[in-house]
C-alpha positions as CSV (number, residue, x, y, z in Angstrom):
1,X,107.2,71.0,100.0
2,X,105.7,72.4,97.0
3,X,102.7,74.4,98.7
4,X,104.6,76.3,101.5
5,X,106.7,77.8,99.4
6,X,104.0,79.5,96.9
7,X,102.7,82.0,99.1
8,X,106.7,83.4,99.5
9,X,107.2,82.7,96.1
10,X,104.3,85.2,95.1
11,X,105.4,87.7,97.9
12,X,108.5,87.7,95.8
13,X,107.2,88.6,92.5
14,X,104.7,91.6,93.8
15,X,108.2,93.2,95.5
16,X,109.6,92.2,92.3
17,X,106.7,94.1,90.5
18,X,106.8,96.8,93.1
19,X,110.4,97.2,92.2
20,X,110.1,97.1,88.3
21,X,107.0,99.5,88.8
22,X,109.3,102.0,90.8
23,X,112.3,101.9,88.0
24,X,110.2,102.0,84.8
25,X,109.4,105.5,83.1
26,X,107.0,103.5,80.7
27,X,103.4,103.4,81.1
28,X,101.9,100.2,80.4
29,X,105.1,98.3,82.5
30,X,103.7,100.2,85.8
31,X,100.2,99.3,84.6
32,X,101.4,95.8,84.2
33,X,103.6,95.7,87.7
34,X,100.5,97.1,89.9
35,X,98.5,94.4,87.9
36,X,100.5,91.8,89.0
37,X,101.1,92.7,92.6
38,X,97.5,92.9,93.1
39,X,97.3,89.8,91.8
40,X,99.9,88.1,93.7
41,X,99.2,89.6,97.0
42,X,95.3,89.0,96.8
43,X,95.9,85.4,95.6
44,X,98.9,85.1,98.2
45,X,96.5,85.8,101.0
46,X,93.7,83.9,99.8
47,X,95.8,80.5,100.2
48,X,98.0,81.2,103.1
49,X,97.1,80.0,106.4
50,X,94.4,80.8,108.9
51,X,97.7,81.7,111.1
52,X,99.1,84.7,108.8
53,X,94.8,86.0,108.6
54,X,95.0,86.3,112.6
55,X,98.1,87.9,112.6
56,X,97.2,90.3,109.7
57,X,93.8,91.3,111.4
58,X,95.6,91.7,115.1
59,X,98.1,94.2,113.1
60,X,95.4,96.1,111.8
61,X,93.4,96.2,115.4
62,X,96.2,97.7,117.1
63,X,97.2,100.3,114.8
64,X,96.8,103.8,115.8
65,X,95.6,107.0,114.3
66,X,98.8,109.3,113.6
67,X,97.7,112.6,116.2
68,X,98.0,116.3,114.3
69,X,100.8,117.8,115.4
70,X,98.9,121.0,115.3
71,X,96.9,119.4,118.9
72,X,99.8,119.1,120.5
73,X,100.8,122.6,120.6
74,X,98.3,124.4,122.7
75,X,97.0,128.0,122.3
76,X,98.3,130.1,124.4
77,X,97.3,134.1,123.6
């Protein structure tokens, strides 16, 4: 039961990083938060399941360049 649970468990402490990183005015605590949700999330996605690596890569297949808003607006003179 153990080994499902690690993958959420270090989802949970990079937000947790993510969080102190965003409240902290000191320097080497946001050094040390990004350190650790690197950490956490590379790790976390190097044991999770071939499942969650299909899912991931279909999310980033359909995802769509943003379109300037200055193409839409045609010029007219």
């Amino acid at each position: 039961m153990m080994i499902p649970m690690f993958p959420l468990l270090l989802l949970i402490t990079a937000l947790g990083s993510i969080i102190l990183y965003l409240r902290t005015a000191h320097d080497i605590f946001g050094v040390l938060a990004v350190g650790t949700t690197i950490v956490c999330l590379i790790w976390g996605l190097i044991i999770a399941h071939w499942s969650i690596h299909l899912l991931a890569l279909l999310a980033l297949l359909f995802i769509r360049k943003p379109i300037p808003l200055g193409s839409l607006v045609s010029d007219q003179k």
